[in-house]
C-alpha positions in Angstrom: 92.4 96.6 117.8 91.0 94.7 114.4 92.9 97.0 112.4 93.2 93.9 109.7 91.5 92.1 107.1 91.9 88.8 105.7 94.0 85.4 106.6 96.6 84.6 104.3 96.7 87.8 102.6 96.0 90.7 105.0 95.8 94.1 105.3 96.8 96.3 108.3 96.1 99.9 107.8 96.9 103.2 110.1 95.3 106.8 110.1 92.8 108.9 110.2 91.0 111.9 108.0 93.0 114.9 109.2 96.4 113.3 110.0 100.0 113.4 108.6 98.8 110.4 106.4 96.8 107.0 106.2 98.7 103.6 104.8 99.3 100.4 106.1 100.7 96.9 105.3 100.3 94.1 103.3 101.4 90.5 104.2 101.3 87.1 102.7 101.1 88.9 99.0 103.3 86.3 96.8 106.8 87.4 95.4 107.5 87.9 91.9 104.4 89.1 90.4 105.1 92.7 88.5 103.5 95.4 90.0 101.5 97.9 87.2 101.7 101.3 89.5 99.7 102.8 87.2 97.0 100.9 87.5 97.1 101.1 91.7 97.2 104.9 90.9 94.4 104.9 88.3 91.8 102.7 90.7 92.9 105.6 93.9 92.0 108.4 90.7 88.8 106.4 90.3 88.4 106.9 94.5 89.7 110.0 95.1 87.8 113.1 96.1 87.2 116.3 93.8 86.6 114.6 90.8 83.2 115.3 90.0 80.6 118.0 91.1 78.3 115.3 92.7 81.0 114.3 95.3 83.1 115.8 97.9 85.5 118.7 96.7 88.2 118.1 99.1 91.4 118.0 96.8 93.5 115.1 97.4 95.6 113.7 95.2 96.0 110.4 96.5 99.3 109.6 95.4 100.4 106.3 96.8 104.3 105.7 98.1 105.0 102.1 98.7 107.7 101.8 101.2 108.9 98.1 101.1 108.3 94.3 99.3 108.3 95.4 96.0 111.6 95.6 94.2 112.3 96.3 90.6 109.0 96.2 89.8 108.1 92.8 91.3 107.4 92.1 94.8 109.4 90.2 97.0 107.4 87.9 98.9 107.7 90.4 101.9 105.4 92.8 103.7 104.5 95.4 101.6 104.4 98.7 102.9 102.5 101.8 101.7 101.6 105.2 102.5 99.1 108.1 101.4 100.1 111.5 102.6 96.7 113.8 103.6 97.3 117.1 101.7 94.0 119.2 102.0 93.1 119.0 105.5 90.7 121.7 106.8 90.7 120.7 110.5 88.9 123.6 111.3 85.8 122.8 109.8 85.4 120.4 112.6 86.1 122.9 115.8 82.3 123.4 115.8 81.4 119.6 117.3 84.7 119.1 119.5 82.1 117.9 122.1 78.6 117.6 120.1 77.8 114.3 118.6 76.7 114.5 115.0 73.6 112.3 114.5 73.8 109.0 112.9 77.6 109.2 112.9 80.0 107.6 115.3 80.9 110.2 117.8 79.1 109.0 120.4 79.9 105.3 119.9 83.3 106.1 119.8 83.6 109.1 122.7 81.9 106.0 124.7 83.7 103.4 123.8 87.4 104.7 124.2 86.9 108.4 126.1 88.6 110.5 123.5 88.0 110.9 120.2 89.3 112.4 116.9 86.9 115.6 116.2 88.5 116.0 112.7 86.5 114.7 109.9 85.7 111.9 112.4 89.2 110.6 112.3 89.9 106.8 112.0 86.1 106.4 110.9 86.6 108.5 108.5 85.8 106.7 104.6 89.1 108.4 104.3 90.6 105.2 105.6 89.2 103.4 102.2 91.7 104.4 100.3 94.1 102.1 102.1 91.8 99.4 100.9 91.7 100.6 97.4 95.4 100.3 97.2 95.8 96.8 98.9 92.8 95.7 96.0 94.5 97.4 93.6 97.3 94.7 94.2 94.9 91.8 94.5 93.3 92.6 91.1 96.8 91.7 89.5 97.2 88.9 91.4 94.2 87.6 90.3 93.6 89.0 86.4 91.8 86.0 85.7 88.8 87.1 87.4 86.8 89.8 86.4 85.9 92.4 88.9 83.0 94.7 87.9 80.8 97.4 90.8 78.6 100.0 89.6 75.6 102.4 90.8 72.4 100.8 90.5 70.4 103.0 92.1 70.4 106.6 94.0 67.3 107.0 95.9 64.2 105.8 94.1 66.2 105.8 90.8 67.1 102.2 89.6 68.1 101.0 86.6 65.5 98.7 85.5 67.4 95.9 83.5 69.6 93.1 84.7 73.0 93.0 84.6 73.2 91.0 81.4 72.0 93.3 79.5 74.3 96.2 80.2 77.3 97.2 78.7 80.0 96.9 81.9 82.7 98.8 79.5 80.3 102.2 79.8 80.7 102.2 83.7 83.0 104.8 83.7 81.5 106.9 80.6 79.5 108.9 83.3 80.3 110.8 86.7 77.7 108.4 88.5 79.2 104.9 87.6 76.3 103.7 85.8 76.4 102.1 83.2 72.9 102.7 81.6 73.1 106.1 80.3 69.5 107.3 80.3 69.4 106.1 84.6 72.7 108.1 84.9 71.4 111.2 83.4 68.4 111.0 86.4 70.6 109.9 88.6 72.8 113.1 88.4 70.1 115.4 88.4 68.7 114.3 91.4 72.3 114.4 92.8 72.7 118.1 92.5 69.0 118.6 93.3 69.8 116.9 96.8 73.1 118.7 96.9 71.5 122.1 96.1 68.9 121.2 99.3 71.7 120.6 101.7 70.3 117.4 102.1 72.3 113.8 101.2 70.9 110.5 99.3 71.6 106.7 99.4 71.9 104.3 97.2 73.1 100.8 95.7 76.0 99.2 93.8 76.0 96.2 92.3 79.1 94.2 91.6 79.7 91.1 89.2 82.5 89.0 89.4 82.7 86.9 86.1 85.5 84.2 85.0 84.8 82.5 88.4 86.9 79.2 89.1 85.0 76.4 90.5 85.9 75.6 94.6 86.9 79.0 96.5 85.1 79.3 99.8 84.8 76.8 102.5 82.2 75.4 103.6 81.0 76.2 107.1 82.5 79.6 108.7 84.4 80.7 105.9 81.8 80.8 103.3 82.7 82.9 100.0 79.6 84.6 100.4 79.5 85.7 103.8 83.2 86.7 103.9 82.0 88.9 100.4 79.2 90.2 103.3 81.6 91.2 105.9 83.9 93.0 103.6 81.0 94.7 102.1 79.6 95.6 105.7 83.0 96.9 106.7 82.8 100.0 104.4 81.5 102.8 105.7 77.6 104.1 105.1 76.9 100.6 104.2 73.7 99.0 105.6 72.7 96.1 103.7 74.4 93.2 101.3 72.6 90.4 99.8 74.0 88.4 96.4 72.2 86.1 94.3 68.2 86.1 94.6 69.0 87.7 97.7 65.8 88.9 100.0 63.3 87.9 96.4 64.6 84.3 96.5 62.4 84.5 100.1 59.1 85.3 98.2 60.0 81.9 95.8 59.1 78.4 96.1 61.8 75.7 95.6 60.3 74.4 92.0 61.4 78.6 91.2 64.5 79.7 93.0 66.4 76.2 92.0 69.0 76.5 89.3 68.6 73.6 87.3 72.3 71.9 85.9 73.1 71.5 82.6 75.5 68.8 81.5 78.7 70.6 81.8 78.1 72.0 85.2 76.8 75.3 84.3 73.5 76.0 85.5 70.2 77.1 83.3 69.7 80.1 85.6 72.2 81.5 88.7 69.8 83.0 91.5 72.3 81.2 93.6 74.7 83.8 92.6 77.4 81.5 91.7 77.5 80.5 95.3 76.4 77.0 96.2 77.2 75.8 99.8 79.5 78.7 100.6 81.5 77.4 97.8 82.1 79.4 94.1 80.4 77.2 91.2 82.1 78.7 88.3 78.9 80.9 87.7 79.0 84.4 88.0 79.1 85.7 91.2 77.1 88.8 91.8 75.8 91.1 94.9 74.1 93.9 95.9 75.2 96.4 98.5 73.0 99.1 100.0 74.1 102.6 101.1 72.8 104.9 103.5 72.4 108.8 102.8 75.9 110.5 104.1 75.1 111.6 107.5 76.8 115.2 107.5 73.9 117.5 106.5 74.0 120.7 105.8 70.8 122.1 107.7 69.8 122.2 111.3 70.2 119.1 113.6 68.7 118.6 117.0 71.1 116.7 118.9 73.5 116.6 122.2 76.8 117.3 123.3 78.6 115.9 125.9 77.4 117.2 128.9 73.9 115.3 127.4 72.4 118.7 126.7 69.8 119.3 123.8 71.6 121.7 121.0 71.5 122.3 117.1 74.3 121.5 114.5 74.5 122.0 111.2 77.1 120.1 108.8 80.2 122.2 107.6 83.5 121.8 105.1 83.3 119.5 102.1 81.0 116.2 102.1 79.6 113.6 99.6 75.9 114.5 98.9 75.9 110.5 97.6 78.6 108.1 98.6 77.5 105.5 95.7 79.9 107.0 93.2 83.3 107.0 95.0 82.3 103.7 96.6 82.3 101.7 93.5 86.2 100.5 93.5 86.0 100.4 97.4 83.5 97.4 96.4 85.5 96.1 93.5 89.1 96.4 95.7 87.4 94.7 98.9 86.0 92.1 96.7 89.2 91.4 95.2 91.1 91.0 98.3 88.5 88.5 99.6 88.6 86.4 96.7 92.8 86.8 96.1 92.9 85.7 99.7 90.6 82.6 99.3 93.1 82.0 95.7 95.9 81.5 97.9 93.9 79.2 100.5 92.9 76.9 98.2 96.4 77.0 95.8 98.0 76.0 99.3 95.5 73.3 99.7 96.6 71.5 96.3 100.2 72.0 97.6 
């Protein structure tokens, strides 16, 4: 069950980590739009594993077959249907937890909840399954061109990058194998990558996505808020443990006569710690977030922990893991982002209908 995201544009997906293949469809996308498959393919490349040295070196090539709703180039106004074929699969590096629960992972949530589950790579939970969403945002970035969609790592570990985002240069975000855009944080950032990697051990961090060009009016304004669908997207990708946007959790330190954004005569505001969100509703100012990652949860040193019998036993992480998630997860951010706000694009161009 809740295998889909959105309203008027949603996503179904299917699969998990070590199957045939992951995919899934696409309804309510509008016909006649042409599709750029090279940029779909370029955003999975951007996602994909084995790319750097600081992330998982599973090989998959990610190549993306859409199955139906796009003709000649354009879509047809039908469901779209996609697939990803799994390529690398090293099922085996899994037969050593068939019935131990890996800490801090969903084994025994899921063993619990359902009484079976997928051993390999963690199956449907795997981050595999983002990929699915990459595609599907891939899509809604073309829908919507006219808004720019910018993620990138602001921090791994302790490491942050100590300007705001005004100041950076968002064209240099993919100039480095972290996603940073501030070179000298990068170079730190990396290093303490492989230093982690080298331990066995695994690091957290944050990305930080802008979303510039904003219209004025998408979001509603009681239970379908722009910001708190933004936060359910976000909380929906694995590893993820915390979203704020705007002033976020430092607006709460602020008094009124500070955290206000005072208006200017065409509408724009003198400062935006709203984060271009006022009332649930976009204001035309930027709109930008934070989202917070855990450490991956696959170690690769010695766990205490229990299998299903509820004994005490020892596991250690094997096969091919992310030492820091951040790096891949930056167009997960970007695509889910997209698809919230392509989806609120059609909602309100069918309210002026």
């Amino acid at each position: 069950m809740f295998n889909s995201f959105g309203n008027i544009l949603k996503v179904t997906t299917f699969g998990e980590s070590h199957g045939t293949a992951i995919g899934g469809v696409i309804d309510g996308f509008p016909a006649g739009m042409e599709v750029d498959f090279e940029a779909i393919q370029q955003e999975l490349d951007r996602r994909k594993p084995g790319q750097s040295k600081i992330v998982t070196q599973r090989k998959e090539p990610d190549t993306v077959e859409f199955l139906s709703g796009i003709f000649e180039g354009k879509t047809t106004g039908t469901s779209i249907g996609f697939m990803i074929k799994n390529t690398n699969q090293k099922s085996k590096d899994y037969n050593h937890n068939t019935n131990i629960y890996r800490p801090s992972h969903a084994d025994y949530t899921y063993d619990k909840k359902y009484g079976i589950r997928d051993y390999r790579g963690g199956g449907r939970t795997s981050a595999r399954e983002t990929a699915n969403w990459v595609v599907a945002g891939a899509l809604a970035k073309q829908l919507i061109k006219h808004i720019n969609i910018d993620a990138f790592t602001s921090s791994v570990g302790d490491i942050f990058i100590d300007k705001p985002y005004q100041e950076l240069d968002l064209s240099k975000i993919e100039s480095n194998i972290v996603r940073c855009p501030d070179e000298k944080s990068a170079e730190i950032m990396i290093a303490k990558i492989h230093e982690i990697r080298k331990a066995g051990d695994t690091i957290g961090g944050t990305i930080t996505c802008v979303i510039q060009n904003m219209p004025v009016g998408l979001g509603e304004p009681i239970f379908h808020k722009l910001h708190a669908e933004l936060g359910k997207a976000m909380l929906s990708i694995n590893a993820v443990k915390g979203f704020e946007f705007g002033s976020g959790f430092c607006g709460a330190k602020m008094k009124g006569s500070e955290h206000n954004d005072v208006f200017n005569q065409d509408g724009t505001t003198e400062s935006n710690l709203s984060g271009g969100i006022q009332g649930g509703i976009s204001n035309g100012m930027d709109v930008y977030f934070r989202v917070a990652f855990k450490p991956v949860a696959t170690i690769m040193t010695n766990q205490q922990t229990i299998n299903s019998d509820g004994e005490l036993t020892e596991i250690q992480g094997k096969g091919r893991h992310d030492p820091c998630v951040v790096p891949r997860a930056v167009p997960i951010v970007e695509a889910l982002a997209a698809l919230v706000l392509a989806d609120f694009y059609l909602i309100d161009k069918m309210r002026k209908i």
